[in-house]
N, C-alpha and C positions, 0 to 999 in steps of 0.2 A: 726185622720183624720183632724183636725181642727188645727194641729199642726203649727210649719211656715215651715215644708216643702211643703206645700199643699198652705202657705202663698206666698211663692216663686213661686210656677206653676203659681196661679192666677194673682199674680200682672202682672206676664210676658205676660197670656195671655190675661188678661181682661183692660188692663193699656189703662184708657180713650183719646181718640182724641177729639180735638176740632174741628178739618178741618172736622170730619166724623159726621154725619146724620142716618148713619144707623148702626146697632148694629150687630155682630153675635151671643155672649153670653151674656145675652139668647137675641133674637130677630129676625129678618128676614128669616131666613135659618130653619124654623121650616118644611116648605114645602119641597117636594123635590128636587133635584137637577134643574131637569128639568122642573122647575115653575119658574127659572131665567128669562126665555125670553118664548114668545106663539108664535113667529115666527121663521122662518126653516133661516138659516143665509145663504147669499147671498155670501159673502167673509168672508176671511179669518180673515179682523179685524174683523169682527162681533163675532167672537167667542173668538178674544182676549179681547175685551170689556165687554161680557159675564164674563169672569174669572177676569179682572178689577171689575167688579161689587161685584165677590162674596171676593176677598182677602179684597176691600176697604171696606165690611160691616162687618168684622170680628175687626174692629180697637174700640173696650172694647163692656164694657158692664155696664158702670157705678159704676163702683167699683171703687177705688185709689187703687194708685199700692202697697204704705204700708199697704193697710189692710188684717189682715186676711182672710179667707174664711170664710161669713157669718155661724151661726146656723142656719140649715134651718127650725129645731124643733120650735127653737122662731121665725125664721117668722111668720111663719104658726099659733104659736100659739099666736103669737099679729096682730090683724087686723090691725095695723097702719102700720105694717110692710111687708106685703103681698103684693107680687109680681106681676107685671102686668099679668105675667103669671107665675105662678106655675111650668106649665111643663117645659117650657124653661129654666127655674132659675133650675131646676134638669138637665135638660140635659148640662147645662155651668157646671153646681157642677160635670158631671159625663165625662166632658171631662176633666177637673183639675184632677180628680182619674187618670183618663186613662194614663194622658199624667206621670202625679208623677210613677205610675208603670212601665212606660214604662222606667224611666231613674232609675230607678231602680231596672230592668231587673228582674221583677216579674211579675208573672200573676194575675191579676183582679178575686176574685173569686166573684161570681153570689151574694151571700149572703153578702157580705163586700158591696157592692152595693146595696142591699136592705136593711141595715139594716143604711148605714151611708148617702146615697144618695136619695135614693128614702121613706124613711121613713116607709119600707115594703111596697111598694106600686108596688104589685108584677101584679096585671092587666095590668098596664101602663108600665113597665120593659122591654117587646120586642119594643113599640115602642120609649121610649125613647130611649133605646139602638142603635135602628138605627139613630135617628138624633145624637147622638155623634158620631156614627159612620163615617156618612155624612160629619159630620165639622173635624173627623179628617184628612179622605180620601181628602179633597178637600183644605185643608188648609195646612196642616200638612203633606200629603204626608204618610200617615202608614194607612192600614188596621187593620182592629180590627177581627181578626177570635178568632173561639170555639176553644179551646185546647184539652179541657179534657171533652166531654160530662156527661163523671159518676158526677165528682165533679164540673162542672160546671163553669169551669176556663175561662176566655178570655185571650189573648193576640197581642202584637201591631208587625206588621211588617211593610218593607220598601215597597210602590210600585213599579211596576213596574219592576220587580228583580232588582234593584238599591241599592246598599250594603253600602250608605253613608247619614248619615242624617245632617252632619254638627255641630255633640251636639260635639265639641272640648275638652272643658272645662266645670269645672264647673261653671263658671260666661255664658258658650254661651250655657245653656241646655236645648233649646228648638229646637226641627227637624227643618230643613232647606230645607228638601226634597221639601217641597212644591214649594218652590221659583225654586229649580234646576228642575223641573217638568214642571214651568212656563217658563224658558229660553230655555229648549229644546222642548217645543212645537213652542215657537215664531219661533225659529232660521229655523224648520223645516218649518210652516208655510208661510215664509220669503221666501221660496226657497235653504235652505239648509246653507243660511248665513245671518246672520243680522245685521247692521251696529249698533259702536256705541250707536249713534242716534235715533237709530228706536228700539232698545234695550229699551234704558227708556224711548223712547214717549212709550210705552206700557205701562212699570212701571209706570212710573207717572199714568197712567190711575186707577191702581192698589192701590194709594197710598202710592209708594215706590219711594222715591224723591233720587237722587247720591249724596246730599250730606246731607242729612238726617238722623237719627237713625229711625230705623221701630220697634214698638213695637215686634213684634214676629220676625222680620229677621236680625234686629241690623244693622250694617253698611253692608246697600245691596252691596255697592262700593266696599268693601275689600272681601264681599263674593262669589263676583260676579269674579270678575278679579282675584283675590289672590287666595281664596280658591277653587273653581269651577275649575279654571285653572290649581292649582299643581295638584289635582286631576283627571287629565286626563279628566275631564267633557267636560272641555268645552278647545276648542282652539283660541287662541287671535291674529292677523293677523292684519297689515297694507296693508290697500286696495292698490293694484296695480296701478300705476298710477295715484292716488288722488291728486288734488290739490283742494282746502286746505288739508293734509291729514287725513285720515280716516282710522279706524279698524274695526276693523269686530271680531265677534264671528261664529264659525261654531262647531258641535257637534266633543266632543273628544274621541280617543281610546277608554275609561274607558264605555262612554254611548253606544258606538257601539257593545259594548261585552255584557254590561250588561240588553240592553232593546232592544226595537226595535222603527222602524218608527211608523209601526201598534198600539203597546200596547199606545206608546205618546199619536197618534189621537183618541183612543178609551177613552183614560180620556178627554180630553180636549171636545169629542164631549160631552162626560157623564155632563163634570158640564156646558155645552151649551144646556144642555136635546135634542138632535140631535142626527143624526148618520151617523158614521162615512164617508158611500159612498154621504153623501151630500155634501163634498168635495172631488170630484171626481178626480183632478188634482193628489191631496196628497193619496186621498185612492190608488190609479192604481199608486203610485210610492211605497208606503207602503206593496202593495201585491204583487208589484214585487221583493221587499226587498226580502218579506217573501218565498216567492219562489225560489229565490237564494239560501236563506240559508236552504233552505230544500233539495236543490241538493247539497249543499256542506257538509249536515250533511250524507247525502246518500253515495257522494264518501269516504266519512273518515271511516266509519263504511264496505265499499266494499273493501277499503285499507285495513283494519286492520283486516277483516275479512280473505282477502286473505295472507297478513302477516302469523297471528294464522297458516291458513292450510301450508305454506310452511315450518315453526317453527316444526308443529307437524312433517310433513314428512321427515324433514330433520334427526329428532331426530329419526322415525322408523327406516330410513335404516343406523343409526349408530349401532342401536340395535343389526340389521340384522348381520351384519358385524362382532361384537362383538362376 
């Protein structure tokens, strides 16, 4: 556990900013989601600012990015070494587990967890568990569900039924879903298109600069425009009649099959601790989505249902005949 693959998760995702103030492994995000903000957001930036707040306090947590994953035994057991918070310093040690199994397309069992992260420190175990949960879900873009109740397994999936997390290569293996979670709420937020411009004034709010490397998202510019784009995510458009000209992002094929308007607004409200009908505009165009495609799931299944009976009766009265 202490190995350098465990060295590799951490540097990636704990690798120190200077520009940042606020920590997420371990530090601020120990609360929950919805202790971001104590008031109801008024617009629509408001909640982009909100998700600005929580990607920009996930940039380290005072580790360098060559070093190993500390011993948490010799912390603990040199007071010189003891962490401003304990549980925090466990729950960054058990999102490095998490994210290492995940790209290793194993499951987390309960006990590997207690015995290499949490110290057996099995009272504390559900709720540590949830804040890695938290920082994976909102950062990271993967839920963390139970597998296997008998043997006590977890494992990571993609939000949102979204089948792409950006981990390419082995040099790019950290999820990306996060970020593409982040461009198709703006875009929808936006009005269904987002310029350029108004693309990274959000970013930037976030700590994600165009020409920048981002500790967990890498060259947001190439994964934004290049990879989001072949990927059917996202579609890249020069504004009609711009002068100076301008392009625009609007959501692609790929997110339209694969999520919806609704599930976007329901996460983006989650890490604004809000909900979702207090953007009324977006909620009453998200429920109308969802009502469309509940009549188009209706006539496909009345199609194919009528299909079946004409298929069978066709095939009795050959019977018949026979």
């Amino acid at each position: 556990i202490q190995g350098p693959e465990v060295a590799q998760v951490s540097g990636a995702v704990e690798a120190p900013s200077t520009s940042s103030s606020q920590l997420l492994m371990p530090g601020n995000l120990s609360e929950a989601p919805g202790a971001l903000t104590s008031s109801t957001p008024s617009t629509p930036e408001d909640l982009q600012n909100s998700y600005g707040s929580l990607i920009q306090s996930s940039e380290g947590s005072g580790s360098k990015e060559e070093e190993s994953v500390p011993n948490t035994s010799a912390m603990v057991a040199d007071p010189e070494h003891v962490p401003k918070s304990a549980l925090d310093e466990k729950v960054a040690f058990l999102v490095n587990f998490l994210l290492l199994k995940y790209q290793m397309k194993e499951p987390a069992r309960k006990a590997d967890m207690l015995k290499f992260i949490m110290e057996d420190d099995e009272v504390r175990f559900c709720e540590i568990l949830l804040r890695a949960s938290e920082r994976l879900e909102m950062v990271f873009g993967l839920d963390v569900k139970e597998m296997d109740p008998i043997n006590q397994c977890y494992g990571l999936s993609i939000k949102l039924g979204l089948t792409y997390d950006g981990m390419l290569s082995d040099e790019e293996n950290i999820p990306k879903t996060g970020l593409l979670i982040l461009m198709l709420g703006v875009i929808f937020m936006k009005g269904n298109r987002a310029t350029e411009e108004e693309i990274w004034d959000v970013l930037k709010m976030t700590g994600i600069h165009r020409d920048q490397k981002h500790f967990i998202f890498g060259d947001a510019r190439q994964l934004i425009a290049h990879d989001f784009v072949n990927e059917k995510y996202l579609e890249y458009h020069q504004v009609a009649n711009s002068d100076p000209v301008q392009y625009e992002f609007q959501w692609g094929p790929r997110a339209h099959a694969e999520t919806s308007k609704m599930k976007v607004l329901e996460f983006l409200a989650k890490v604004h601790g809000t909900n979702p009908r207090d953007f009324s505009a977006q909620y009453e165009e998200a429920l109308l989505e969802e009502e469309e495609r509940a009549l188009a799931r209706i006539s496909i299944e009345s199609a194919s249902s009528s299909l079946a009976t004409a298929s069978s009766s066709a095939m009795g009265g050959s019977s018949s005949s026979i």
